[in-house]
C-alpha positions as CSV (number, residue, x, y, z in Angstrom):
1,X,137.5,136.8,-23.6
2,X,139.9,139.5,-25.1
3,X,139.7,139.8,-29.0
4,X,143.0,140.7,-30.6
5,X,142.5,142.6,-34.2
6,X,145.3,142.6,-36.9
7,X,145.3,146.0,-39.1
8,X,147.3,146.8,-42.1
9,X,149.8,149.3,-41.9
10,X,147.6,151.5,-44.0
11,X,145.0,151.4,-41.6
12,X,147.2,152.1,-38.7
13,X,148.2,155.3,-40.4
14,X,144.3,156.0,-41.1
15,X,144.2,155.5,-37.8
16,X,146.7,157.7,-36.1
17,X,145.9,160.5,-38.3
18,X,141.8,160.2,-37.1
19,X,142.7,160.4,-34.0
20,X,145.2,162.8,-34.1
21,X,142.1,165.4,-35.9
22,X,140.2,164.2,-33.4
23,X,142.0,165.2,-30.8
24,X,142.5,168.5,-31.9
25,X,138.9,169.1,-31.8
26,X,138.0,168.2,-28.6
27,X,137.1,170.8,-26.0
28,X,139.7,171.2,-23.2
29,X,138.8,170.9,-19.5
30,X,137.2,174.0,-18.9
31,X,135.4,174.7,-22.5
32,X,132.0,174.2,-22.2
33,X,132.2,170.5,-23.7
34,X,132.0,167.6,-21.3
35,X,135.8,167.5,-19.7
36,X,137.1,164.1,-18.3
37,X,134.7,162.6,-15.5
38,X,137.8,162.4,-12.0
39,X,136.6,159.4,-9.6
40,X,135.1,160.2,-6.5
41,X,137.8,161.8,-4.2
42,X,140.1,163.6,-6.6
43,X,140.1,167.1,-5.5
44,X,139.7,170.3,-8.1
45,X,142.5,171.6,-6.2
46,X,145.2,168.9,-7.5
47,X,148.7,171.2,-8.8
48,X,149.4,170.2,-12.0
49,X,152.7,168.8,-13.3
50,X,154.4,165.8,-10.7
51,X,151.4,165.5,-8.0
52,X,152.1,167.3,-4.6
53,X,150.2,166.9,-1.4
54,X,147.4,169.1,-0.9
55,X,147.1,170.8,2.5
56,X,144.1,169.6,3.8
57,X,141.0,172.3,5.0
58,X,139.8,172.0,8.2
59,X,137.1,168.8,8.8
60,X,134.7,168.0,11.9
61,X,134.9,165.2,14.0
62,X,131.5,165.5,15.9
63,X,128.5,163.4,14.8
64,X,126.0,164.5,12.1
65,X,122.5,165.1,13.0
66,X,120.9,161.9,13.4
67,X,120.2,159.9,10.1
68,X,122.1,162.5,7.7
69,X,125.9,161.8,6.9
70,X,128.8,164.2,5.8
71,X,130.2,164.2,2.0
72,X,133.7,163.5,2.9
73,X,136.4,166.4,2.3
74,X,138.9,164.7,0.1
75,X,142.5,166.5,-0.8
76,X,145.1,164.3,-2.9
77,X,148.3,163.1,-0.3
78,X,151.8,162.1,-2.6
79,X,152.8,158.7,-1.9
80,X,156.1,156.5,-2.5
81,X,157.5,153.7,-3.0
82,X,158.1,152.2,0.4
83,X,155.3,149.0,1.6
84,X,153.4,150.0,4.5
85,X,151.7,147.4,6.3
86,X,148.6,149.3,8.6
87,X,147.0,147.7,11.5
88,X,144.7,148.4,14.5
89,X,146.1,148.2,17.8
90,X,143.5,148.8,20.3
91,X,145.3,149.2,24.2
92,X,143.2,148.2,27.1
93,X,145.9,149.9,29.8
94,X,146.0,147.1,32.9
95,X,144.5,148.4,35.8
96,X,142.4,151.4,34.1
97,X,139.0,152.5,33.2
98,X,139.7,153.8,29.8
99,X,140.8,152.3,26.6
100,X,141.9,154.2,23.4
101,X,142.1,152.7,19.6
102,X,145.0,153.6,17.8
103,X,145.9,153.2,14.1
104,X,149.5,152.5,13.5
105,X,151.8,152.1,10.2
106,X,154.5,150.2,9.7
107,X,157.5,150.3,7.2
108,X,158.9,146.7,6.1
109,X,162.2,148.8,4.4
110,X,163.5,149.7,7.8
111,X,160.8,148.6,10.5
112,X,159.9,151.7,11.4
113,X,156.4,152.2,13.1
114,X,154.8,155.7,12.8
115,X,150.8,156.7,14.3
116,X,148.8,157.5,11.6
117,X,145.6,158.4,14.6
118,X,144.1,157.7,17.8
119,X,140.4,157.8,17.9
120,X,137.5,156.4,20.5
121,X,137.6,153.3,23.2
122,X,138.4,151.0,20.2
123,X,138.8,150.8,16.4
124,X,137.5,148.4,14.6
125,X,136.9,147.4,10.7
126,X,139.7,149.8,9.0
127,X,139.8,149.8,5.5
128,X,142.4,151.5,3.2
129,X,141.3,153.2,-0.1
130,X,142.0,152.2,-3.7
131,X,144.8,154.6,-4.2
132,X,145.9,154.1,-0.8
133,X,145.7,158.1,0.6
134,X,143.0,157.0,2.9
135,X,141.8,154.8,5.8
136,X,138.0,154.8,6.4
137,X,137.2,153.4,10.1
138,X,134.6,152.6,12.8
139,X,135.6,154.6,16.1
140,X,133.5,153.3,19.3
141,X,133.0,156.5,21.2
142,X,133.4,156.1,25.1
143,X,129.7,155.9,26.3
144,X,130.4,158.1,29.2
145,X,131.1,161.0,26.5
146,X,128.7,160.0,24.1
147,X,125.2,158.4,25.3
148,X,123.6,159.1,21.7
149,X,126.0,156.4,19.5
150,X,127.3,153.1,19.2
151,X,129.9,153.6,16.3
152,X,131.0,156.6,14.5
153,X,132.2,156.1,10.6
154,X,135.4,157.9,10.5
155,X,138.2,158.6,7.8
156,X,141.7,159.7,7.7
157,X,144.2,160.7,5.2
158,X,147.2,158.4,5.5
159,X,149.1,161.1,6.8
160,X,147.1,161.6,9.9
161,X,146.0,164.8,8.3
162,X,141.7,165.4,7.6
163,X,140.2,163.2,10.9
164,X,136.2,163.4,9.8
165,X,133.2,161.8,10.8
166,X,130.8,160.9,7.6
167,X,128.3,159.0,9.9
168,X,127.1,157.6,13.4
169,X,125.3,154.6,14.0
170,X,122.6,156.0,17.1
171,X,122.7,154.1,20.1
172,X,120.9,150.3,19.6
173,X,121.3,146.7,20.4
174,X,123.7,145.8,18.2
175,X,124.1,141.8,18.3
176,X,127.8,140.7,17.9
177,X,129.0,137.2,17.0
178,X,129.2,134.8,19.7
179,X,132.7,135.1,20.6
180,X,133.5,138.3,19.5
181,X,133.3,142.1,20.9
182,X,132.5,143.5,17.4
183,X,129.5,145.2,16.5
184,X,127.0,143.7,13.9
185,X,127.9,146.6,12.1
186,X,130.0,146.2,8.5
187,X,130.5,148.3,5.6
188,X,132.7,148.0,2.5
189,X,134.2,151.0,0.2
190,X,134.0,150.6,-3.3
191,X,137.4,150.8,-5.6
192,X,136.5,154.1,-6.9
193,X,135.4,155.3,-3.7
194,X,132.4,156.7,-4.7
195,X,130.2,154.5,-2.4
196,X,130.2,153.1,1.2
197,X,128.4,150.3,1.9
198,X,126.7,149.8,5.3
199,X,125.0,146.9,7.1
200,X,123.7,146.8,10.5
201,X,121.7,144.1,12.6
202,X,119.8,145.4,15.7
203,X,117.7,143.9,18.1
204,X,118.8,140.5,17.2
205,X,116.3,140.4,14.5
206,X,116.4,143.4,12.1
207,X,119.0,143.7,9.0
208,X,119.4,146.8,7.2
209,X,122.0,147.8,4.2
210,X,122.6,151.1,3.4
211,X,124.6,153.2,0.3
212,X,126.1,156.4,1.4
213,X,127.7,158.1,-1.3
214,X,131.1,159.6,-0.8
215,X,130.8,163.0,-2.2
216,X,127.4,164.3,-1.7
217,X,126.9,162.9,2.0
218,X,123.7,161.3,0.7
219,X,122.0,158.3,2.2
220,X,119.5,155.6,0.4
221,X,118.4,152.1,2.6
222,X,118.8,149.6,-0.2
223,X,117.5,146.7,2.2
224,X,115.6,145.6,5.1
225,X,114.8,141.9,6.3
226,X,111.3,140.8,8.0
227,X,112.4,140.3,11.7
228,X,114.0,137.1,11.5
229,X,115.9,136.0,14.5
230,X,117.6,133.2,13.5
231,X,119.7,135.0,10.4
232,X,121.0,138.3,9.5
233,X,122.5,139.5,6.6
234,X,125.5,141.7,6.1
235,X,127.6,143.2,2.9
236,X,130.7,141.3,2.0
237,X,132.8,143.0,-0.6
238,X,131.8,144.6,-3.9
239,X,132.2,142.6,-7.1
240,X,132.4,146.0,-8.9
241,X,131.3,149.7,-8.7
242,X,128.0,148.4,-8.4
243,X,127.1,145.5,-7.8
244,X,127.7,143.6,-4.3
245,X,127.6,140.5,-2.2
246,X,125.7,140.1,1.2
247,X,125.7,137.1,2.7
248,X,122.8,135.3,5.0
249,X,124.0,133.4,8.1
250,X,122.4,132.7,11.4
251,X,123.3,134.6,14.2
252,X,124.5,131.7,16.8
253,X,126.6,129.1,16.7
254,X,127.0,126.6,15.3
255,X,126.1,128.4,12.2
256,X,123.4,126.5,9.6
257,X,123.8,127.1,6.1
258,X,124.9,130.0,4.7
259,X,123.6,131.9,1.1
260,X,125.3,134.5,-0.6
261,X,123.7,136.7,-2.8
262,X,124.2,139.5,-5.3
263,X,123.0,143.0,-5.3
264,X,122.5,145.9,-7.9
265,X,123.1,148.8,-5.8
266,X,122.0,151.4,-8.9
267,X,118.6,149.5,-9.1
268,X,118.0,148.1,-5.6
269,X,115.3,150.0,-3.2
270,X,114.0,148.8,-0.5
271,X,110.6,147.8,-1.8
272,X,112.7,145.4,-4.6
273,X,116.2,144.7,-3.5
274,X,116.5,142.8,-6.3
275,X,118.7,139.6,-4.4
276,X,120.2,137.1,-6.8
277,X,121.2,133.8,-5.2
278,X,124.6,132.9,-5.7
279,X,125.5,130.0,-3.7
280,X,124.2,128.6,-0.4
281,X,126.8,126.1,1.7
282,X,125.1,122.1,1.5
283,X,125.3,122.2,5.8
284,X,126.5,124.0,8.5
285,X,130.5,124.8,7.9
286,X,132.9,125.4,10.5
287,X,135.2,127.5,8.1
288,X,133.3,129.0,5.1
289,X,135.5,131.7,3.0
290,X,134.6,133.4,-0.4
291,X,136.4,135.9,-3.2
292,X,135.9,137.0,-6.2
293,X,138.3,136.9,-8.9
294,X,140.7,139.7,-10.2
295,X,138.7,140.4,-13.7
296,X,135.7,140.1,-11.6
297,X,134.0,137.3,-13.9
298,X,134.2,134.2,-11.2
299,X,133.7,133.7,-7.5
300,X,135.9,131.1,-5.5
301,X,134.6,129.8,-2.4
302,X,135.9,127.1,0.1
303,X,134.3,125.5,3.0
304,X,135.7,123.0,5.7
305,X,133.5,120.9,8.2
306,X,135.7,119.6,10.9
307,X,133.2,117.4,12.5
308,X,133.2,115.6,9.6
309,X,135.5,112.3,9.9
310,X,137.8,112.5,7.3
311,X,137.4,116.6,7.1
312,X,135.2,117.6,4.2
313,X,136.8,120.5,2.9
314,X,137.4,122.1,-1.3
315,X,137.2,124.8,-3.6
316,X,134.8,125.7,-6.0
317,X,134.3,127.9,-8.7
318,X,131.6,129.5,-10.9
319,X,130.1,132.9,-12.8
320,X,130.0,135.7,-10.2
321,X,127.0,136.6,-11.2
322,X,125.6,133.4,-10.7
323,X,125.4,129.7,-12.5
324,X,126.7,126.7,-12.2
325,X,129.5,125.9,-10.1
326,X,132.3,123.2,-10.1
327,X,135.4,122.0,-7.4
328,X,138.5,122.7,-8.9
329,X,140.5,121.7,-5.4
330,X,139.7,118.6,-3.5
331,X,142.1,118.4,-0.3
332,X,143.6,115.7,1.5
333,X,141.1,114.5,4.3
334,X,143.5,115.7,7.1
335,X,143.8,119.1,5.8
336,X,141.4,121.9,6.2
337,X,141.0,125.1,4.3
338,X,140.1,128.0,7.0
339,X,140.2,131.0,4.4
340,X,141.2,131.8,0.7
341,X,142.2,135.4,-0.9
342,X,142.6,136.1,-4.5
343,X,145.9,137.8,-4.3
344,X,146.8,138.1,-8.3
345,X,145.3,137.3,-11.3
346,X,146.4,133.4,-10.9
347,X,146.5,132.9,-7.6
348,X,144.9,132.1,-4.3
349,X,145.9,132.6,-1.1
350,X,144.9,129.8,1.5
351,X,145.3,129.7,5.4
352,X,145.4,126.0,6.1
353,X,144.8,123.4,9.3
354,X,146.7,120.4,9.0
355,X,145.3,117.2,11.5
356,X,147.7,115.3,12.7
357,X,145.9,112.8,15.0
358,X,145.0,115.2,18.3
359,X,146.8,117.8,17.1
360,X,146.9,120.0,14.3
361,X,149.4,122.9,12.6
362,X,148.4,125.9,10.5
363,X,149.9,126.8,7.4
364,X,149.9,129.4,4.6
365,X,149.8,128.0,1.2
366,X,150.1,129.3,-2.1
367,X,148.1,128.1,-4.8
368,X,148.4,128.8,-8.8
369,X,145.3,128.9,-10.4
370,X,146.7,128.1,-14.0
371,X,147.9,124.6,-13.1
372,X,145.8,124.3,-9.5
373,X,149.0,123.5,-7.5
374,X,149.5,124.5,-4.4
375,X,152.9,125.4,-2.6
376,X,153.2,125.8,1.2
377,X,155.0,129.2,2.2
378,X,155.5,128.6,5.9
379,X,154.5,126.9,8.6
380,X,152.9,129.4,11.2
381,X,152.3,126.8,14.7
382,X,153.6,123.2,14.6
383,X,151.6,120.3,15.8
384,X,152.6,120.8,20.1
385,X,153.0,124.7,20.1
386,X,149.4,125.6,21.3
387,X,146.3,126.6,20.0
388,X,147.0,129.6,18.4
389,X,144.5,130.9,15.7
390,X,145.6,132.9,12.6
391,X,143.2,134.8,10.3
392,X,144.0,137.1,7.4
393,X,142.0,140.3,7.2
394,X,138.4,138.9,8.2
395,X,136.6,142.1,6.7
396,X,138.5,143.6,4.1
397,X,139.0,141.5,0.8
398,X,141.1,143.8,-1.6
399,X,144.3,142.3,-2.3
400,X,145.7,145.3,-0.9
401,X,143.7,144.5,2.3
402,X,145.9,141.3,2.6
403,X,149.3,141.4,-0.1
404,X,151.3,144.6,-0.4
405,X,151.6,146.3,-3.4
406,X,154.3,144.9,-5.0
407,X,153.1,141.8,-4.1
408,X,156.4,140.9,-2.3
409,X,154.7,140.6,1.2
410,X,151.4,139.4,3.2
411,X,150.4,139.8,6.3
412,X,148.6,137.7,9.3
413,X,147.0,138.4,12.7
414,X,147.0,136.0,15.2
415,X,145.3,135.3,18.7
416,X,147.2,133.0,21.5
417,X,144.5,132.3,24.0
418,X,146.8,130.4,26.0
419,X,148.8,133.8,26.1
420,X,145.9,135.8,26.2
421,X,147.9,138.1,23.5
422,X,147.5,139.3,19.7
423,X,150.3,139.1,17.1
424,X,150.5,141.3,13.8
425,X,152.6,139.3,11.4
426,X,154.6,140.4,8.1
427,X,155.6,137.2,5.7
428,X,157.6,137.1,2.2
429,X,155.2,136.1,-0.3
430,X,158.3,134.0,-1.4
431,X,158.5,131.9,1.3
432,X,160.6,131.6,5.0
433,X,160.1,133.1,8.4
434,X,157.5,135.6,10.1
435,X,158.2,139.4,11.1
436,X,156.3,140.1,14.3
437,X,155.1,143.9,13.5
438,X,152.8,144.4,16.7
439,X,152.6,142.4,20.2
440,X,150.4,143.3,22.7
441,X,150.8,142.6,26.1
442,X,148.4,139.6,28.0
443,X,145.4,141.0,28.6
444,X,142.0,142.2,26.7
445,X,144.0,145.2,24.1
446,X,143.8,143.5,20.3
447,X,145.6,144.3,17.1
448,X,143.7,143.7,13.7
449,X,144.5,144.0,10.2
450,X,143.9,146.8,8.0
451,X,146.1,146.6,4.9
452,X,148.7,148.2,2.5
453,X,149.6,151.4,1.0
454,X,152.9,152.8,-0.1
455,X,154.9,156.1,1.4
């Protein structure tokens, strides 16, 4: 809770004039007194005055030797005004041998689509940084070219400008989820992108979580699990600077309950990870979706069984670090909640499936935490248009990963199996129609999210 202090208007004066004094004795950047800490990623070489773009210095692309990472090069970029919607669009050319991953901006103000890069056989996983200069990436080198890696860390300055490689994964047996081509590989940036988190499962059988830090290139394994072959664990999202959430979940369908836990990454080693247990799901869930709130303090979580008959499907709430936890959404037993992001301080976004008999429609709703109401912003399939699937961004859980800036938009992927295409989809966060950003063509080329900035 915020406290709120009254002070005469004697003691404001006190006050001003302290500080003022203060200030005057206070050693200036480059006196030998401690000068303001800059986060991780500000660059020494910043102009004074109204912030330019820095030119950046030249950066290598080629894998470091094997377990050591790169600190990354970082160089401020000036951005504007304009919402920017990035996404993945990965082209499998018909009737080739080659594929090529591309990441692609795109400007809601005048629709205008520019290539940030093109990097590897595929992108996957893009996230976009805090301050939105930046856009850190795994690149899946073609293993004709590269017999030593399965995934290569990458980042990129929004510009297309500074293309580096911080890390590569070496060549394993990476176990993907059943109907998926994706790696078992994650990793999460923190907001002030001073850490990447990294999770890998190899083998089937053997989870590992990693800290690299940003600016020295240094790597410590926070976590490792005992060869267990039904589960492996993976990093979430960050809660704050340092602490996180993994999650433990098997690794075939249908999946068995799931636990969430919390991690100290300043005091976890790999000897005492130090896992706090959150929340585990009360059976296995067909949807199971998790955030935590804007100031940090609470965790919302939903689940949805649709073998149950009506569906059983809420939203809960509780201490993010841990403690009791209570429903504060019961839907209607026809309705199920696939996924929920905390867009704003007071409110939820929710991708719904409504039943209707045989057939079902999905839905974005809107949903205001101060009076739990929810409003329905569109409809995105009715009940006979197919079996289209929507997601919003599956590994990326900023609200810039999924809301633009201003919070005037979201955006949606989608996969038509019937179609055998992917969709990229802009929406108002008022309400009304979708924008189709990206298409691809039927076949196997996919487009993902990645999030928002502003140019």
């Amino acid at each position: 809770m915020v406290k709120r202090f009254r002070l005469s208007s004697c003691m404001i004066f006190f006050c001003f004039l302290l500080v003022m004094v203060s200030a005057c004795s206070l050693p200036s950047s480059g006196s030998d007194g401690n000068s303001t800490p800059t986060a991780a990623g500000a660059s020494s070489d910043t102009p004074s005055g109204p912030p330019q773009t820095v030119q950046m210095p030249a950066t290598q692309t080629a894998c470091p030797d094997a377990n050591t990472a790169r600190p990354a090069v970082i160089r401020y970029l000036a951005l504007g005004q304009l919402q920017n919607l990035v996404y993945i669009y990965n082209e499998v050319p018909q009737n080739t041998t080659t594929a090529i991953g591309h990441l692609r901006r795109y400007d809601v103000s005048n629709g205008h689509k520019a290539e940030v890069v093109s990097s590897g056989l595929r992108i996957d996983q893009a996230q976009i940084s805090a301050d939105g200069q930046w856009v850190l990436f795994l690149s899946i080198p073609d293993p004709r070219g590269d017999t030593q890696h399965s995934a290569m860390l990458q980042l990129v300055r929004m510009d297309g400008e500074g293309l580096q490689t911080l890390y590569c994964f070496p060549k394993a047996t990476y176990s993907g989820s059943p109907n998926s081509d994706k790696l078992s590989i994650a990793f999460q940036w923190s907001v002030d992108q001073k850490s990447i988190l990294m999770s890998e499962n190899t083998d089937n059988k053997v989870s590992q979580i990693f800290l690299l830090d940003v600016a020295s290139g240094s790597i410590r394994q926070l976590f490792q699990d005992q060869n267990d072959t039904l589960y492996s664990y993976s990093v979430v999202t960050w809660l704050d600077n340092t602490h996180f959430y993994i999650i433990k979940q098997g690794t075939n369908g249908p999946t068995p309950p799931a636990t969430v836990y919390l991690m100290d990454a300043s005091t976890a080693t790999l000897a005492s990870p130090g896992l706090i247990s959150i929340l585990t799901t009360p059976t296995r869930m067909s949807y199971y979706s998790l955030d935590s709130s804007y100031d940090g303090t609470l965790l919302y979580n939903s689940y949805c069984l649709l073998a149950g008959s009506p569906f059983n499907t809420n939203i809960q709430v509780g201490p993010a670090a841990g403690g009791a936890r209570h429903t504060i959404y019961q839907e209607k037993p026809n309705n199920c909640i696939q996924m929920l992001r905390a867009v704003s301080s007071n409110t939820l976004l929710l991708l719904m499936q409504i039943s209707h008999g045989g057939t079902f429609e999905n839905q974005i709703w809107k949903m205001n935490l101060l009076g739990d109401s929810t409003q329905p912003l569109t409809t995105l399939t009715s009940a006979n248009s197919g079996q289209t699937g929507y997601s919003m961004n599956p590994t990326s859980q900023y609200p810039w990963s999924n809301v633009s800036r201003d919070g005037s938009y979201y955006a949606l992927q989608a996969r038509d199996p019937m179609a055998t295409n992917q969709t990229i989809l802009v929406c108002p966060m008022k309400g009304g129609d979708q924008i189709p950003v990206a298409v691809t063509n039927p076949g196997t080329s996919s487009v993902s999210l990645v999030g928002w900035t502003t140019l």
